[in-house]
Backbone as CSV, one residue per row, in Angstrom:
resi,resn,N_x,N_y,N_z,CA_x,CA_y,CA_z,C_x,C_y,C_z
1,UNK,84.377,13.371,-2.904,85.193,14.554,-2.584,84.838,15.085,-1.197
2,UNK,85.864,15.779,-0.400,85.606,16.452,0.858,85.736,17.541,0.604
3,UNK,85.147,17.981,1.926,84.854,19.528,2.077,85.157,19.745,3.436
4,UNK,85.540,20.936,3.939,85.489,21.567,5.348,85.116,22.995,5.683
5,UNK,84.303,23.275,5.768,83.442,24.538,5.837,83.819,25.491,6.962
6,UNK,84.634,26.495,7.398,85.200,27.222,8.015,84.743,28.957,8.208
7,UNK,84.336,28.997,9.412,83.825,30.146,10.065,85.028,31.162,10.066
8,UNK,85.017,32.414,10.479,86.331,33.404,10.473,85.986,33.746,11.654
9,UNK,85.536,34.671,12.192,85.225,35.483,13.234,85.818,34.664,14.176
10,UNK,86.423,34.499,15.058,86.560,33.840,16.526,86.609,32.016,16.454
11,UNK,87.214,32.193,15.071,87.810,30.906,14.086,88.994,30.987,13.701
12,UNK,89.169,30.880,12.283,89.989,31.412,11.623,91.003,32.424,11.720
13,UNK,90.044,33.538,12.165,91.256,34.554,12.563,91.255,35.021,14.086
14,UNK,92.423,35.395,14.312,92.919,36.006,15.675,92.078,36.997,15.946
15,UNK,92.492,37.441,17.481,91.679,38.270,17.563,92.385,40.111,17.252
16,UNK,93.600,39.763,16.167,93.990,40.635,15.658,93.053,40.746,13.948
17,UNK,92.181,40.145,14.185,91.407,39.784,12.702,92.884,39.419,11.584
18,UNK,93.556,38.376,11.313,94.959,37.862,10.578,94.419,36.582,10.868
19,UNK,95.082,35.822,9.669,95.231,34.282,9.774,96.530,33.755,10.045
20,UNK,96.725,33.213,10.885,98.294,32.428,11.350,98.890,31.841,10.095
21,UNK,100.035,31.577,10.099,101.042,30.888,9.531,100.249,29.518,9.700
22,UNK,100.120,28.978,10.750,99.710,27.634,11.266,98.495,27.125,10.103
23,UNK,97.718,28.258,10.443,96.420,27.943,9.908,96.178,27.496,8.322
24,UNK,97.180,29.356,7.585,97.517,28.375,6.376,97.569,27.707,5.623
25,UNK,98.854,27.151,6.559,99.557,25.793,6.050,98.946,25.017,5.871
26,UNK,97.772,24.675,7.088,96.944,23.429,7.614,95.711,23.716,6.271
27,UNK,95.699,24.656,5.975,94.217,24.609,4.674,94.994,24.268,3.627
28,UNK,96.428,24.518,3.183,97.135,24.277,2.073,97.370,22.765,1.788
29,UNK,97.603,22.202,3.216,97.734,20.784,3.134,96.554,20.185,2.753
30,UNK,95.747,21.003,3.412,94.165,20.280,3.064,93.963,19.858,1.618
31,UNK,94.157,21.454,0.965,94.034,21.887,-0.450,94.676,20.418,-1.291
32,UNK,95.914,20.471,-1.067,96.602,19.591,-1.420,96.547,18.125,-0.971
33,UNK,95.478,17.480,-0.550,95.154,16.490,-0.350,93.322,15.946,-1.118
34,UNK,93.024,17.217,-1.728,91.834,17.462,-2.534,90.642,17.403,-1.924
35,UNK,91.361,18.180,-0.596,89.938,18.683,0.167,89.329,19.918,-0.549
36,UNK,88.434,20.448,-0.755,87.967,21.549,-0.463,87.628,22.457,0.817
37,UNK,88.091,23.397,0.913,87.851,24.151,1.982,86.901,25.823,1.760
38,UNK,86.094,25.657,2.425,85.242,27.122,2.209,85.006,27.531,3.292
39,UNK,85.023,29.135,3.010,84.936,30.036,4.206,83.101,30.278,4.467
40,UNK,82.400,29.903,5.408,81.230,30.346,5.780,81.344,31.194,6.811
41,UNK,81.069,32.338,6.450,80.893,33.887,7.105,79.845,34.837,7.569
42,UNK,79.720,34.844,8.432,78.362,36.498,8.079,78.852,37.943,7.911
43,UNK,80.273,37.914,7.294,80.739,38.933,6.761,80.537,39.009,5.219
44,UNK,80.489,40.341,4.847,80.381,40.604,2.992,81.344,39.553,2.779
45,UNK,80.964,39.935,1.147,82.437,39.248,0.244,83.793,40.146,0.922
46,UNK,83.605,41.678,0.550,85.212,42.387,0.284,85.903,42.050,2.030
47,UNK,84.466,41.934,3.104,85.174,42.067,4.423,85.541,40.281,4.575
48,UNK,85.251,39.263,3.811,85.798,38.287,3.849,86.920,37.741,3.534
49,UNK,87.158,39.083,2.783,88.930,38.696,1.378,89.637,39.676,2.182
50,UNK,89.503,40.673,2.760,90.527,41.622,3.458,91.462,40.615,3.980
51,UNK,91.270,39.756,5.305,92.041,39.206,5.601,93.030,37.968,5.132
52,UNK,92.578,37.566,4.101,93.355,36.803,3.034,94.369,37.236,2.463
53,UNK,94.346,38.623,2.333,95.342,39.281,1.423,96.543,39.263,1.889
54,UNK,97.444,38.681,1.281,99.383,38.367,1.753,99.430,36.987,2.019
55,UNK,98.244,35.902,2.220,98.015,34.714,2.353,98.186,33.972,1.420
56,UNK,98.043,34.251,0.232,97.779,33.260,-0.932,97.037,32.182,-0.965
57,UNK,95.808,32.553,-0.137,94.840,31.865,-0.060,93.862,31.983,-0.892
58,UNK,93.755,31.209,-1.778,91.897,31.081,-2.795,90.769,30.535,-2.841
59,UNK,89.982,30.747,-1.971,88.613,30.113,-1.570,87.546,30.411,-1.916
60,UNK,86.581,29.551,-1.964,85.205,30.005,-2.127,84.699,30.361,-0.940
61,UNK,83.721,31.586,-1.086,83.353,32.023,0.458,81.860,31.870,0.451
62,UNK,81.346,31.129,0.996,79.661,31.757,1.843,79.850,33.070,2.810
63,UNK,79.031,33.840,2.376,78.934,35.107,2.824,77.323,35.882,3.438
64,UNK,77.371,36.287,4.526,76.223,37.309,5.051,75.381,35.924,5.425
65,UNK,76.134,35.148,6.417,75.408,33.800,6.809,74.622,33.091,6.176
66,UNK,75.340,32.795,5.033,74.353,32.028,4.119,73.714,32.704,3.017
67,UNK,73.732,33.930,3.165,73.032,34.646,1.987,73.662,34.542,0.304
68,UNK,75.052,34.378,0.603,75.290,34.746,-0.743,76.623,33.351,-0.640
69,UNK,76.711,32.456,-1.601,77.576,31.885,-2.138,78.524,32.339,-3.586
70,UNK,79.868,32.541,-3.144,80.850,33.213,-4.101,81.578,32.139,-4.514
71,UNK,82.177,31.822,-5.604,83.234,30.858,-6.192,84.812,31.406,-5.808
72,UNK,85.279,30.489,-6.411,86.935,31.468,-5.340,87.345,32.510,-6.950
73,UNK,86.789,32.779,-7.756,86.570,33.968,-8.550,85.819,35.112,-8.677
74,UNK,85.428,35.014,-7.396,84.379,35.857,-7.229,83.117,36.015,-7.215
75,UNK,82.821,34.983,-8.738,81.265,35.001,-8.952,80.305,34.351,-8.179
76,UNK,79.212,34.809,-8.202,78.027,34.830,-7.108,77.226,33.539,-7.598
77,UNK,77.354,32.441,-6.934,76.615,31.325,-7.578,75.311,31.001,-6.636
78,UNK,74.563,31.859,-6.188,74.075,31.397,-5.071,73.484,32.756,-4.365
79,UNK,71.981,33.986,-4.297,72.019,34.657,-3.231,70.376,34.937,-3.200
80,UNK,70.815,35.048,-1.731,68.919,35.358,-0.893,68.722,36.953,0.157
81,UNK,67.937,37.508,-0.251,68.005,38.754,-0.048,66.808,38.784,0.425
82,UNK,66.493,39.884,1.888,65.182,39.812,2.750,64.303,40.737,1.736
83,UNK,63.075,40.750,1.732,62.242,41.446,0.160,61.668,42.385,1.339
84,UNK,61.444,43.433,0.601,61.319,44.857,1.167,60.372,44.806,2.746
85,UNK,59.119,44.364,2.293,58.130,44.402,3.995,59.153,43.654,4.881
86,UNK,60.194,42.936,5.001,60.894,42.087,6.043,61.757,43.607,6.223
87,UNK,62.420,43.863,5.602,63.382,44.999,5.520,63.047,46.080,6.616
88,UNK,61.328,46.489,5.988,60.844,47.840,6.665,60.471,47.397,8.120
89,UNK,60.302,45.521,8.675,59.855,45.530,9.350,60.737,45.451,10.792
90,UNK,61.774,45.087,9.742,63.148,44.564,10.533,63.220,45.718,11.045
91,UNK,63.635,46.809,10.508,63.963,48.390,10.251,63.199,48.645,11.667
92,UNK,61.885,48.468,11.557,61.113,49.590,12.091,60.991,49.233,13.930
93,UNK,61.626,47.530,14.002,62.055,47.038,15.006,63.250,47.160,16.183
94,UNK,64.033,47.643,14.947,65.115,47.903,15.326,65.516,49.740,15.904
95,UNK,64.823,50.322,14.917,64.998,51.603,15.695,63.698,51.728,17.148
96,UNK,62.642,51.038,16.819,61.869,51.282,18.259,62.649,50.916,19.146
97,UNK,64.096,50.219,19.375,64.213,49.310,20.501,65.151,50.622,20.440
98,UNK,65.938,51.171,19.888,66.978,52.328,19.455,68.153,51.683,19.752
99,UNK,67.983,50.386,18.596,69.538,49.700,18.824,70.521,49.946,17.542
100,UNK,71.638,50.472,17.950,72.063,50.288,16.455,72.368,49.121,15.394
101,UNK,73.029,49.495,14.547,72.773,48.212,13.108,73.315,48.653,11.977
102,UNK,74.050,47.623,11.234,74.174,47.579,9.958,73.618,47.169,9.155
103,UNK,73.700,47.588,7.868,73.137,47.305,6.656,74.277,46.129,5.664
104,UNK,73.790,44.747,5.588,74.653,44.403,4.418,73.920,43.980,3.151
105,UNK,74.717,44.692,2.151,73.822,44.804,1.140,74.882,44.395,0.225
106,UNK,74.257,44.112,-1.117,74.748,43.603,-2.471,75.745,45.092,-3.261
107,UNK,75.509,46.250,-2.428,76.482,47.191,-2.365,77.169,47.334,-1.441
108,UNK,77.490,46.725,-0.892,78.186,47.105,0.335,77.376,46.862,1.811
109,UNK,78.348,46.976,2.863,78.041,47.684,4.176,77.834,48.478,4.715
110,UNK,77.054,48.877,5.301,76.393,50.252,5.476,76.140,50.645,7.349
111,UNK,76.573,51.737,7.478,75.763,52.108,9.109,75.933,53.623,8.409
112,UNK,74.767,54.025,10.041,74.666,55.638,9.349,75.240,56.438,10.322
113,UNK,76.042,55.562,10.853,77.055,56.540,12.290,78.339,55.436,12.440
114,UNK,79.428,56.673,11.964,80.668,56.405,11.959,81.111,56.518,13.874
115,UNK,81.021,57.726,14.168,81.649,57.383,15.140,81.132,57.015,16.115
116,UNK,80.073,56.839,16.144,79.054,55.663,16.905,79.458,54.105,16.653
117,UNK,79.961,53.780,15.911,80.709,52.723,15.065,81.904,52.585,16.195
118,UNK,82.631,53.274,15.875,83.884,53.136,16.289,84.258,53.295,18.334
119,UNK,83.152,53.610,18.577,82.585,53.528,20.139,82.442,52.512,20.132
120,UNK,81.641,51.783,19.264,81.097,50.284,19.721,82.368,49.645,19.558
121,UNK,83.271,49.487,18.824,83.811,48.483,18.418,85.021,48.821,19.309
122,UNK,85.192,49.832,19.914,86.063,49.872,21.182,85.605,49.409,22.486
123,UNK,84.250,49.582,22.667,83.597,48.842,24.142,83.619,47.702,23.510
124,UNK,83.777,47.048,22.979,83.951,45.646,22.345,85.372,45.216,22.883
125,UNK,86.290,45.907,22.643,87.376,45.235,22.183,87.869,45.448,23.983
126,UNK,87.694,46.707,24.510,87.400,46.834,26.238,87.264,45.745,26.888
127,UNK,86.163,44.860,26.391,85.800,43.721,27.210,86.337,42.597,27.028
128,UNK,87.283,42.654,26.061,88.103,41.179,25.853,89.512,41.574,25.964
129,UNK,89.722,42.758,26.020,91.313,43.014,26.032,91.318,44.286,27.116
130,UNK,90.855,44.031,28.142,91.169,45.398,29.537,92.167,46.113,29.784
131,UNK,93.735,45.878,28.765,94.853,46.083,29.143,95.748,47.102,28.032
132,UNK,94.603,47.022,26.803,95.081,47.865,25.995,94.484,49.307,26.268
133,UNK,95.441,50.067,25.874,95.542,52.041,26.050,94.628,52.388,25.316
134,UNK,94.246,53.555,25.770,93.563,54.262,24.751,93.833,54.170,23.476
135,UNK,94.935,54.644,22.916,95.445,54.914,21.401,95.375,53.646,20.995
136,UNK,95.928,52.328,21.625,96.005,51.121,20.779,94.368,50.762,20.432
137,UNK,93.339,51.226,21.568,91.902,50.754,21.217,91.644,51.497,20.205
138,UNK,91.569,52.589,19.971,91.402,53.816,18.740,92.135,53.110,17.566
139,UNK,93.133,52.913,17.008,93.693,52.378,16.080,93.478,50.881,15.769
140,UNK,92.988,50.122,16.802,92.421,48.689,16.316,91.109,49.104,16.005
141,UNK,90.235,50.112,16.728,88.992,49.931,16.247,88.680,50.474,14.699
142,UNK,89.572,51.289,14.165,89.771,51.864,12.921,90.382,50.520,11.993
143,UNK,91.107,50.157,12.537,91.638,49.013,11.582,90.596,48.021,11.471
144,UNK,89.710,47.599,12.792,88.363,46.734,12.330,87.054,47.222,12.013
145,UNK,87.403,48.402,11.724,86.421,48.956,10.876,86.904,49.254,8.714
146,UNK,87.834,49.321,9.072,88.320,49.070,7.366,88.156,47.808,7.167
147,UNK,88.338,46.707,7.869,88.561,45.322,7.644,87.192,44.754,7.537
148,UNK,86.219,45.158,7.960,84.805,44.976,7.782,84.430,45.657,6.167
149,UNK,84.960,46.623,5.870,84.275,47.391,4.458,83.558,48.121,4.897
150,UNK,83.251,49.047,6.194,81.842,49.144,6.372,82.108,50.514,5.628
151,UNK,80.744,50.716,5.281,80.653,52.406,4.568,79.412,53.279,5.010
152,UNK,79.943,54.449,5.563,79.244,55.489,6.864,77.710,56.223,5.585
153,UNK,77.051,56.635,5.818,75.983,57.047,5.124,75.167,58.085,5.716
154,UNK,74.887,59.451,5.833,73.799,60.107,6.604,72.407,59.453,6.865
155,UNK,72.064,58.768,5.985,70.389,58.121,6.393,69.846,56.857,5.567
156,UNK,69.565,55.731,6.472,69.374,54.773,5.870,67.696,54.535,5.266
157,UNK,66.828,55.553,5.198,65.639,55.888,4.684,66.079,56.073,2.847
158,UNK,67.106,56.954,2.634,67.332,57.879,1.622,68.428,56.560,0.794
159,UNK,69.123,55.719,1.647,70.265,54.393,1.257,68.766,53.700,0.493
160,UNK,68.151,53.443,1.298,67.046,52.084,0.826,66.276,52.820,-0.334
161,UNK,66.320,53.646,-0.562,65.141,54.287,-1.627,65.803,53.517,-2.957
162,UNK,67.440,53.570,-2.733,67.848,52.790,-4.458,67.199,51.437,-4.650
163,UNK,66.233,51.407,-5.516,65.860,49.990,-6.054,66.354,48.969,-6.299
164,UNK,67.958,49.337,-6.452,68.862,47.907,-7.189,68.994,47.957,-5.793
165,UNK,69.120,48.737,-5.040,70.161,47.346,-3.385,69.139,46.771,-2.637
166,UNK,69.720,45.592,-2.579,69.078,44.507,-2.211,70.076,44.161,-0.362
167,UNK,68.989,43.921,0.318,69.645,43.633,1.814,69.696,42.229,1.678
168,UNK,70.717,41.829,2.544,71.135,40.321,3.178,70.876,40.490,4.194
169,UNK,71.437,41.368,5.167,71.599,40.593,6.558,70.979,41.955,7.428
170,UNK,70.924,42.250,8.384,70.788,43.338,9.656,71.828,42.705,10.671
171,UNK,72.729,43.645,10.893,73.601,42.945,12.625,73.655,44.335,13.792
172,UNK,72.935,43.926,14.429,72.524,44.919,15.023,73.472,44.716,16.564
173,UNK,73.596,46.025,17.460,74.747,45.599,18.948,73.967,46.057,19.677
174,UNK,74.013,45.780,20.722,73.731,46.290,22.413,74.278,45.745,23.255
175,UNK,74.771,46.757,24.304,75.120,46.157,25.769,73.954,45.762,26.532
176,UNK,72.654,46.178,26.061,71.339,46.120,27.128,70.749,44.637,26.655
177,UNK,71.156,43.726,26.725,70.425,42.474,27.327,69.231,42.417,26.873
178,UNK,68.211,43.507,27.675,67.107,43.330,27.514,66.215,43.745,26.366
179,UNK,66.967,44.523,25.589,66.480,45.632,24.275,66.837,44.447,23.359
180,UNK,68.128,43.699,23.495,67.910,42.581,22.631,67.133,41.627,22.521
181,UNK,66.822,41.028,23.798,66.494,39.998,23.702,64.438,40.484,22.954
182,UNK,63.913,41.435,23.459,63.043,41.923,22.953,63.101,41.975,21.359
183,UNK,63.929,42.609,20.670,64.281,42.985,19.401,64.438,41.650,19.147
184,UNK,65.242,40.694,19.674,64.831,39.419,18.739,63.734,38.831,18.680
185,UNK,63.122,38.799,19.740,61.914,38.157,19.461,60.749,38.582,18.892
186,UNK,60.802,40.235,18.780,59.920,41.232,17.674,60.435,40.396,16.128
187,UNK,61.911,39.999,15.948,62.125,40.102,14.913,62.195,38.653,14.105
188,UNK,61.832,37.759,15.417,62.006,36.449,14.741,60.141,36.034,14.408
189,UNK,59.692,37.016,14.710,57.826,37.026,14.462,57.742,38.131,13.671
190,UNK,58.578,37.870,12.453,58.388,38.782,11.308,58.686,37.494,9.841
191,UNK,57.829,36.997,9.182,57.895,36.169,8.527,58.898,35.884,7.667
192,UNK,59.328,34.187,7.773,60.330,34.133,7.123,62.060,34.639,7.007
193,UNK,61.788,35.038,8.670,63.111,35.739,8.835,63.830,34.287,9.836
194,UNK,65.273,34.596,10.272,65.851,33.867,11.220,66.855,34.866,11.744
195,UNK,66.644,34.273,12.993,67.771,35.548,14.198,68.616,34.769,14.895
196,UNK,69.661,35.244,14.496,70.933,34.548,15.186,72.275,35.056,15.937
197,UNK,72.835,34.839,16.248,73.971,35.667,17.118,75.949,35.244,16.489
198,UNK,76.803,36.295,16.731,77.904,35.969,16.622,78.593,35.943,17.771
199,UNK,77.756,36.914,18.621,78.103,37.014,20.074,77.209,37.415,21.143
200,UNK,77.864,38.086,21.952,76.491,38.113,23.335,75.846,39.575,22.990
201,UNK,76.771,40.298,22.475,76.081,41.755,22.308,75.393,41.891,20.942
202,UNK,75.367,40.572,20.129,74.583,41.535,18.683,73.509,40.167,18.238
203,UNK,72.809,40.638,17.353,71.517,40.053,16.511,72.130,39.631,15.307
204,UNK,71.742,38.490,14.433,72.167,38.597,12.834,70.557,38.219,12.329
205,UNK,70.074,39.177,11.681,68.947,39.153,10.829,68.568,38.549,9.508
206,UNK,68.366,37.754,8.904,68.514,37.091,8.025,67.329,36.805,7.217
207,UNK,66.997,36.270,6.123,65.883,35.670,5.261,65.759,34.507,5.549
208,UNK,65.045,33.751,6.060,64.864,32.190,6.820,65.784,31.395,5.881
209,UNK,65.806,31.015,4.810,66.493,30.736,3.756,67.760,30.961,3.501
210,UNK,68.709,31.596,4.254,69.564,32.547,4.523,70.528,31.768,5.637
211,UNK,70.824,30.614,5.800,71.633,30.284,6.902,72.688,29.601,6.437
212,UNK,73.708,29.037,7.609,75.016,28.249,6.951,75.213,26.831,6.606
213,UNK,74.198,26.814,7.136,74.296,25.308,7.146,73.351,25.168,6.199
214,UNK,72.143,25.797,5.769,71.662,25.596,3.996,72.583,25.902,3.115
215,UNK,73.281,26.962,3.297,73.940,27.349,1.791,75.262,26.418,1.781
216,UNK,75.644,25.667,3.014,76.474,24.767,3.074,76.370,23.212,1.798
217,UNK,75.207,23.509,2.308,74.299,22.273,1.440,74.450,22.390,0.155
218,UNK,73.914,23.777,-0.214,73.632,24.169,-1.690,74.935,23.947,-2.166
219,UNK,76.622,24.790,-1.464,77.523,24.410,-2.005,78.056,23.109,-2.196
220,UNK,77.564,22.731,-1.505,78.361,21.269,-1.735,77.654,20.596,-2.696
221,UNK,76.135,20.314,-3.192,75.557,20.137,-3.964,75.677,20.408,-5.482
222,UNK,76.176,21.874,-5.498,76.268,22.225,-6.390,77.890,22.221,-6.705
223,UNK,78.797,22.054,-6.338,80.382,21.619,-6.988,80.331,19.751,-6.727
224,UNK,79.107,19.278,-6.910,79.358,18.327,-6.529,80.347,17.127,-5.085
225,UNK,80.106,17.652,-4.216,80.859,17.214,-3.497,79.769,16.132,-2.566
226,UNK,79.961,16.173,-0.844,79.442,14.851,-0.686,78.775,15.342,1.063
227,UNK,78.148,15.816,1.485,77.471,16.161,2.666,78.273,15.254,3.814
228,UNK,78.593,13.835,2.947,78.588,13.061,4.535,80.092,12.761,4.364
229,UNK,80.856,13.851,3.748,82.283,13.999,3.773,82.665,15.554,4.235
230,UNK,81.362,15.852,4.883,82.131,17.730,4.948,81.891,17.623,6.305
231,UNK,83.218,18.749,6.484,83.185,18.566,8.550,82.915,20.603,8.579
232,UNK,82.722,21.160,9.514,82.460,22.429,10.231,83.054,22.778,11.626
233,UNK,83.515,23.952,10.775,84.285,24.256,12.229,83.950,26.164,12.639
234,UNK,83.291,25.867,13.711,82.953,27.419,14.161,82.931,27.550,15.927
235,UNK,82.633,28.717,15.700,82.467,29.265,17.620,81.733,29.807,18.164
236,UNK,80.530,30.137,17.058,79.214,30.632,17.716,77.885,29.944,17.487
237,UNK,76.948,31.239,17.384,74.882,30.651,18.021,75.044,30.350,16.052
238,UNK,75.319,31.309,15.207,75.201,31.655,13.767,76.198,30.251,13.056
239,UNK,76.752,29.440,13.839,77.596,28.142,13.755,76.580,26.925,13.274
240,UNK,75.671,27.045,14.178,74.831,26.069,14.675,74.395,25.381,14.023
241,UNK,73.785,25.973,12.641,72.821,25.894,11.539,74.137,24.381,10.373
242,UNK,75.323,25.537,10.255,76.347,24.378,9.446,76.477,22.969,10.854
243,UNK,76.571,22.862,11.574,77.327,21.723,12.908,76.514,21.033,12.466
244,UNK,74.779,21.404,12.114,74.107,20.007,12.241,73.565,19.286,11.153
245,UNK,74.263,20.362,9.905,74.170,19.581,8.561,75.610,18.783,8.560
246,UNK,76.656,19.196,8.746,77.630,18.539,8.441,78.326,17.440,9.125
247,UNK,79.139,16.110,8.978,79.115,15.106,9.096,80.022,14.871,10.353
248,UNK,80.863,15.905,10.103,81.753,16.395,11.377,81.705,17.896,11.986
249,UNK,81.395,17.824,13.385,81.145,19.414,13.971,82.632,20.022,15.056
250,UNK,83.054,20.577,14.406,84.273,21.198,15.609,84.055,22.637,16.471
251,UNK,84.219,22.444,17.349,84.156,23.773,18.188,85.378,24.667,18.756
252,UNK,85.382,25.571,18.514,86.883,26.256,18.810,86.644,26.171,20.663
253,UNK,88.245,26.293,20.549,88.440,26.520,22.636,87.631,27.434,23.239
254,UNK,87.484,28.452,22.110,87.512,29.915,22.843,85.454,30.370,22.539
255,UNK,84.666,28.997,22.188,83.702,29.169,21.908,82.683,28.732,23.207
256,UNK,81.507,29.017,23.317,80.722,29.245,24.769,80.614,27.531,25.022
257,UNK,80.109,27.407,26.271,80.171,25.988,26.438,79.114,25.179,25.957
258,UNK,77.174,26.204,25.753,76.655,25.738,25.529,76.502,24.956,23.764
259,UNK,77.438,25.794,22.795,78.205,25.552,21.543,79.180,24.292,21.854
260,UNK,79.914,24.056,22.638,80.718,23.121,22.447,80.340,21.747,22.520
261,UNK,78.897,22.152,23.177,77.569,20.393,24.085,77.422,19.874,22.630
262,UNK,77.491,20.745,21.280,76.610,20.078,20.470,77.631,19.965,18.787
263,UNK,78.968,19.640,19.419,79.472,19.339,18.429,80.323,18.514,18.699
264,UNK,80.604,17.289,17.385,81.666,16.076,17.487,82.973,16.200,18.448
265,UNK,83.636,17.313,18.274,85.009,17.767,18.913,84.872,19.148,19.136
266,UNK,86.179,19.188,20.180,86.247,20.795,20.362,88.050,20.996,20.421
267,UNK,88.273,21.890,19.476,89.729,21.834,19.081,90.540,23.304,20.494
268,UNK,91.548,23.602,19.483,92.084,24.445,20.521,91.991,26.143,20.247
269,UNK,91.789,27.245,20.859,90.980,28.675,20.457,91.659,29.124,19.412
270,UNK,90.836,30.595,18.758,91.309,31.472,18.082,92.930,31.623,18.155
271,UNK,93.255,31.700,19.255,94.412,32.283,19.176,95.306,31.125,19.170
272,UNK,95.231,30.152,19.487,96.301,28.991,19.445,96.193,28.092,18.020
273,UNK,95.978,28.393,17.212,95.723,28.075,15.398,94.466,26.525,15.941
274,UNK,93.552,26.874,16.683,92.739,25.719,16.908,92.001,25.396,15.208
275,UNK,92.096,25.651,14.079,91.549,25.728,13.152,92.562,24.725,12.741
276,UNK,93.782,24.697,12.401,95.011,23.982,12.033,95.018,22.662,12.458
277,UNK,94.463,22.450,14.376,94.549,21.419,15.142,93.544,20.599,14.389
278,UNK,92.558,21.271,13.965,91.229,20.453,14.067,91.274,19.557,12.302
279,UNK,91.968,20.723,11.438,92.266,20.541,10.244,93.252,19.024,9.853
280,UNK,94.072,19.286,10.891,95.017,17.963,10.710,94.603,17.006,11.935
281,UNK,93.720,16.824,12.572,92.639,15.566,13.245,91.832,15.157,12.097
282,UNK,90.983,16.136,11.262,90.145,15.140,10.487,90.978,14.594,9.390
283,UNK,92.144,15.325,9.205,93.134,14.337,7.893,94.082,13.149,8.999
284,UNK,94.284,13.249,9.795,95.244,12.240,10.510,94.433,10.842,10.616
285,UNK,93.237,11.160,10.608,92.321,10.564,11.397,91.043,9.915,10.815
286,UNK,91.653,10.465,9.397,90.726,10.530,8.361,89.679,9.878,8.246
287,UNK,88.738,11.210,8.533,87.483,11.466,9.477,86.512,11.553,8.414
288,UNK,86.974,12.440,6.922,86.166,12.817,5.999,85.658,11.580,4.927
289,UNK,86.118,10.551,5.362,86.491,9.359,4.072,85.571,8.243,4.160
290,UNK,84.439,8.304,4.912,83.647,7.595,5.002,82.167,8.116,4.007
């Protein structure tokens, strides 16, 4: 059996966060050729299904980079959660540098500043789109902030005190370069952790155990399928981990160059359904069948 393991962020979806018509189709055909296709994400479950919805798409998702494997019913077959001293240490790293950060947890998503939130995710969207107005940045950054799940909290001291929530991930932002690159390396000399990126401005914090390209493994292992029939297709550093377990590595257009050195192919970007292109190369071409 095949598999094709599929990233979202600056993959899958536009940079309207939506999945094309194109794209779809191209997983439906898949579907219907008895591929399996799974979404590997470092988004929650609920911020992984938002954009599915009107798609009629049913997938199994890897979620919070590896942390948590979901069945396309929901259920959790699969999760690794950082144990409290990583948590406090991560924590205590992250505010010395005074970077902000989310919380993803087995309740949800969490930050403890909304409109600190919604600043960021407009100097974000500033730097890739210079041409949109004020109001249109304000209303996308609200719309990619529902589309994430995230949920605002006064204090993440008083969040962590509940015993049942359990953390997955830390994704922490900065424009300062240098506060990151510090903060990662405070944080990758905290045991058993792994630090990885989705982009140039943020951190993904993780449980070493915790990546895509392990839980890639585990899924495929566990529905029985076949490692040296599954291909990967992503666009970032948090990519890396699935490209070099899996048998085929694709790189989107719109992904950095030093990402593109280290995978089989490089299809066409986010925005031109490069997910679709790459989807119907490994069936044309049939890439998975060896």
């Amino acid at each position: 059996m095949r598999c094709i393991s599929i990233d979202m962020d600056g993959t899958l979806l536009t940079n309207e966060q939506t999945v094309s018509f194109e794209n779809v189709n191209a997983i439906r055909e898949a579907q219907s050729q008895g591929i399996t296709v799974v979404l590997n994400t470092g988004r929650a479950y609920d911020g992984a299904q938002k954009p599915l919805e009107g798609t009629g798409l049913e997938l199994p998702i890897i979620c919070y980079n590896g942390a948590e494997i979901r069945s396309i019913e929901g259920d959790i077959l699969h999760a690794i959660y950082l144990d409290d001293e990583q948590v406090q240490s991560i924590k205590g790293i992250l505010d010395a540098e005074g970077i902000y950060y989310q919380l993803f947890t087995n309740k949800g998503v969490f930050t403890h500043d909304y409109e600190g939130t919604i600043d960021l995710i407009i100097d974000m969207m500033k730097s890739s789109n210079p041409n949109l107005t004020e109001e249109e940045l304000h209303v996308g950054a609200k719309r990619q902030f529902e589309s994430l799940s995230l949920k605002a909290v006064d204090n993440f001291d008083e969040l962590m005190a509940d015993k049942s929530l359990h953390v997955y991930k830390f994704l922490s932002f900065s424009f300062d370069e240098e506060r990151l690159e510090r903060a990662a390396s405070s944080a990758e000399s905290v045991q058993k952790t792994v630090v990885t990126s989705s982009g140039k401005e943020n951190l993904e914090i993780n449980h070493n155990d915790a990546q895509k390209g392990l839980a890639l493994e585990t899924f495929v292992a566990q529905t029985g399928l076949d490692m040296k029939q599954t291909a990967a297709i992503g666009d970032n550093y948090n990519d890396i981990s699935m490209f070099k377990k899996a048998s085929y590595s694709i790189a989107m257009g719109n992904a950095d160059e030093k990402i593109k050195q280290q995978v089989s192919f490089v299809t066409k970007s986010n925005e031109h359904d490069g997910v679709a292109h790459a989807i119907y190369k490994l069936m044309d071409e049939d890439l998975l069948s060896s």
